[in-house]
Every structure is written in structure tokens, then in C-alpha cells.
Residue frames relative to the residue before (quaternion, step in Angstrom):
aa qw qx qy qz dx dy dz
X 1.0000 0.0000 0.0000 0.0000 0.00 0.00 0.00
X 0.3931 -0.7839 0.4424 0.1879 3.89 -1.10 0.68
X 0.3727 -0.8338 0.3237 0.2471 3.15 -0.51 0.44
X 0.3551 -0.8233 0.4242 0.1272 3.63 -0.13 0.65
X 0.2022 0.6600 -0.7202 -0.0694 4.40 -0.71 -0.45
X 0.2102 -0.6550 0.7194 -0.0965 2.70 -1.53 1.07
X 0.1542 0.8233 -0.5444 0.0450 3.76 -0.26 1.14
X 0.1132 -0.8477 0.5178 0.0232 3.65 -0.31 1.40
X 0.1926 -0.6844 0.6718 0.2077 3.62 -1.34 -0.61
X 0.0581 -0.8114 0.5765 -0.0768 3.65 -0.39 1.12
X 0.3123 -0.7678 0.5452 0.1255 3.13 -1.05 0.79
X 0.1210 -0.8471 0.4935 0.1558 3.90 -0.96 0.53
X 0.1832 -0.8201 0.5416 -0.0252 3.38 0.20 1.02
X 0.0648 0.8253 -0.5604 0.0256 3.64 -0.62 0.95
X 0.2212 0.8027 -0.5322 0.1535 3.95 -0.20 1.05
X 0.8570 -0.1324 -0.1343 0.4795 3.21 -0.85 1.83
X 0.9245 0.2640 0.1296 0.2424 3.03 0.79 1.20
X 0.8094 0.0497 0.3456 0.4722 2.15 0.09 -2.56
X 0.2306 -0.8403 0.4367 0.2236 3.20 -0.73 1.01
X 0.4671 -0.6925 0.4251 0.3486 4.05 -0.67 0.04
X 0.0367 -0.6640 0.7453 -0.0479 3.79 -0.43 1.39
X 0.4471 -0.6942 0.5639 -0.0159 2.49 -2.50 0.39
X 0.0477 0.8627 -0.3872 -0.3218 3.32 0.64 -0.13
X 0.3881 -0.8259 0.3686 0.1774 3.64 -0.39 1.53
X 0.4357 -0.7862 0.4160 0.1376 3.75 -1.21 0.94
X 0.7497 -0.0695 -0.1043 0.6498 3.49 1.01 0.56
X 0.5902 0.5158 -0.5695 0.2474 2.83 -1.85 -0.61
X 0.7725 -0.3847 0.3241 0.3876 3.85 -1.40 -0.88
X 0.4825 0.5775 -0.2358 0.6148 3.60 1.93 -0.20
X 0.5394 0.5945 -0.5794 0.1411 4.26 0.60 -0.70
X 0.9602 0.1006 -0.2107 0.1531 2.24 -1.80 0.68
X 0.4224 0.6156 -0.4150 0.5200 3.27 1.77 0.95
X 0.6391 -0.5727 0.4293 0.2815 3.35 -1.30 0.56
X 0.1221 -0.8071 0.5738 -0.0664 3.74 -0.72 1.13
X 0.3118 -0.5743 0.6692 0.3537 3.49 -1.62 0.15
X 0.6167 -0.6674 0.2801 0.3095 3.38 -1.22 1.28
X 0.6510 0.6646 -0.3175 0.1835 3.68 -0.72 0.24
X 0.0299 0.8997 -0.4194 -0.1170 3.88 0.48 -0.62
X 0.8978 -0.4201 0.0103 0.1319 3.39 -1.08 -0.88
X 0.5831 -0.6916 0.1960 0.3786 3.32 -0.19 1.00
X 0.0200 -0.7789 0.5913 0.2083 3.88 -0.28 0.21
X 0.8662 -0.2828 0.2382 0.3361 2.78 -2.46 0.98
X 0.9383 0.0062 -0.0750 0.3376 3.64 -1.20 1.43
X 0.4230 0.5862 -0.4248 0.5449 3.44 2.09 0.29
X 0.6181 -0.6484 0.4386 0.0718 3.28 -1.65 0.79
X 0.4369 -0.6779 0.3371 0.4858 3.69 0.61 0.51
X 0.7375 0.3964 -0.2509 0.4858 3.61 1.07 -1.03
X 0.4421 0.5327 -0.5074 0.5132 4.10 1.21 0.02
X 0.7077 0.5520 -0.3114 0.3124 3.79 0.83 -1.22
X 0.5262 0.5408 -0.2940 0.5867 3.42 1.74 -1.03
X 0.7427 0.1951 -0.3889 0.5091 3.79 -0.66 -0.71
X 0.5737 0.5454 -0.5478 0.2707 3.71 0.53 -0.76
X 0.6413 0.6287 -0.1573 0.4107 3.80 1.04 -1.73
X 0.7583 0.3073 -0.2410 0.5220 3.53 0.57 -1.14
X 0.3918 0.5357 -0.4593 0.5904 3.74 0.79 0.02
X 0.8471 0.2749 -0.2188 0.3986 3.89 -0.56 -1.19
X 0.6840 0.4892 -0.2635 0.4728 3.83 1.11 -0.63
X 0.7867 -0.1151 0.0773 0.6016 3.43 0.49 -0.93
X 0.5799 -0.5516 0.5511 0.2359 3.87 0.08 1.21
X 0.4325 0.4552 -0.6452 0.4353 3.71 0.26 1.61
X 0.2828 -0.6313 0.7191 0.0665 3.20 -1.96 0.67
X 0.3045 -0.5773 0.7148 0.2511 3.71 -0.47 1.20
X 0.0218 -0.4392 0.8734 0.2092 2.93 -2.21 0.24
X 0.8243 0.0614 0.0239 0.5623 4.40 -0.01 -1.24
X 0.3298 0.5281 -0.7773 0.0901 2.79 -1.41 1.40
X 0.5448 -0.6856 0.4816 0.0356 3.11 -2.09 0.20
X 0.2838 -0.7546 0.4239 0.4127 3.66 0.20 -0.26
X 0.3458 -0.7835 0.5096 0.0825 3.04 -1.02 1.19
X 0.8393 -0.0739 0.2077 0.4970 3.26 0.39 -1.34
X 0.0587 -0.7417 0.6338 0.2115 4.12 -1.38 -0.23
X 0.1638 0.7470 -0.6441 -0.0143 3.21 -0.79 -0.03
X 0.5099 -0.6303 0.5853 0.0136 3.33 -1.65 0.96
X 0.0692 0.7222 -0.6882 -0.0045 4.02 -0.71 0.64
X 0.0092 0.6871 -0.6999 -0.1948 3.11 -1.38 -0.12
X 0.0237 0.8577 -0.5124 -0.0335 3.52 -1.04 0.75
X 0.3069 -0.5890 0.5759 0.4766 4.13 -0.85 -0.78
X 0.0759 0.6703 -0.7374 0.0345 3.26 -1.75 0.94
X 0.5555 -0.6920 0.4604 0.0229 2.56 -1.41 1.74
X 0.1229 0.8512 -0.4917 -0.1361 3.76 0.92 0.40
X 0.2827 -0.7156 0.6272 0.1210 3.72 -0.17 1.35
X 0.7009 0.3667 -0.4842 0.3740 3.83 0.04 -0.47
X 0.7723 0.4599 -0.3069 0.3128 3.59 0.70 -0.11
X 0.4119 -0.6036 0.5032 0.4614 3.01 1.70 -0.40
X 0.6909 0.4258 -0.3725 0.4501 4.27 0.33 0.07
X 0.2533 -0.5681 0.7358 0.2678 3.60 -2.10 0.09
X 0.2237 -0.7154 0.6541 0.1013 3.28 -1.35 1.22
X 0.0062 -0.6643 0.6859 0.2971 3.53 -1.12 0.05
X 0.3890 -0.7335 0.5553 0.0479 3.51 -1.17 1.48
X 0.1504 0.6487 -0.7424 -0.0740 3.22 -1.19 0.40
X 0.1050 -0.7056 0.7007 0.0111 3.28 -1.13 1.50
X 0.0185 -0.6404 0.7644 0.0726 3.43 -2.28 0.70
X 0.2857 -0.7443 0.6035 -0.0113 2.61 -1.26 1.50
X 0.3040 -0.5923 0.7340 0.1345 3.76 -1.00 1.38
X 0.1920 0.7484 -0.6347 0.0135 3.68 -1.46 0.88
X 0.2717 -0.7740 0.5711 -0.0313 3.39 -1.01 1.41
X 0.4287 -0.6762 0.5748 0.1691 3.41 -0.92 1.19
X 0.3397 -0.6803 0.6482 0.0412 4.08 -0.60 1.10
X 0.0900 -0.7566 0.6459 -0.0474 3.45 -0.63 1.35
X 0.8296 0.1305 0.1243 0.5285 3.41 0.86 -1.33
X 0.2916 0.7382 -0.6082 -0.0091 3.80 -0.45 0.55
X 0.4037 -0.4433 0.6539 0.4614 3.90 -1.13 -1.19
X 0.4440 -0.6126 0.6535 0.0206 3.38 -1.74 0.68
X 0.7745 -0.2213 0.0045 0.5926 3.81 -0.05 1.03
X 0.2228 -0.7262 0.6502 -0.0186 3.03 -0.05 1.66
């Protein structure tokens, strides 16, 4: 089996209430419900990856957030479009959203 890492940065956004999910389009997560944001690339800052993410997913500009939390999984994923079994270990970076804009 291969081994996979997956390092993201997610954002948690909580108004009236309610919090903002996503419902994600591939990978080992489709079509389940997500906090917006994902993965960091080579020499990007966890917090470039956050305004970078919530911009491309749901057309928000951070202005204040904070770090909240990390946490670490490790699972097996069956990646059928490739024909392979991964064993994943994902860490998520995750930042409370105090302040952003709405269609940027």
C-alpha cells in the first residue's frame, strides 16, 4: 500500500449559528461535507493557503482570523480512479474567521 500526506488549512467561519461547509468534489472526502479550504502547496504559508482557498471555494476574503486548532488522521483510501490503495495521513491547520467580505 502507498503512502500519501495531505497538509491543508481550513477555515471555520461561524454566523448566526451557523457554520459554513462545503460539499467537496473529489479526492478521498467527495461528496461529503467539509470546512472550506484545503491544500497547502510547496513554499505557501498555511495562512496564503487559507485566504488563497476561501477566495477559490466560496468568494470570501479573510480580513481576522486566528488559529484554532490541528489535528492529524490517518486513514486507507481506495483511489478507484487510479487503480491504487493509499494509506493517508492528513493534518489539518484550522483558523477561526472573525472578519472577512462576501463576494470579493
Amino acid at each position: 500500500m502507498k503512502e500519501y500526506k495531505q497538509l491543508g488549512a481550513y477555515a471555520l467561519i461561524v454566523e448566526d449559528d451557523s457554520i459554513l461547509l462545503i460539499k467537496k468534489n473529489g479526492g478521498p472526502y467527495h461528496g461529503k461535507l467539509d470546512l472550506p479550504g484545503g491544500t497547502i502547496e510547496f513554499g505557501e504559508r498555511p495562512e496564503e493557503a487559507l485566504k488563497r482557498e476561501l477566495l477559490e471555494e466560496v468568494g470570501i476574503e479573510i480580513k481576522e482570523y486566528n488559529l484554532f486548532d490541528t489535528e492529524s488522521v490517518f486513514f486507507d483510501w481506495d483511489y478507484k480512479e487510479k487503480n491504487v490503495q493509499l494509506k493517508v495521513h492528513h493534518i489539518g491547520i484550522y483558523y477561526k474567521v472573525n472578519k472577512y467580505i462576501n463576494d470579493v
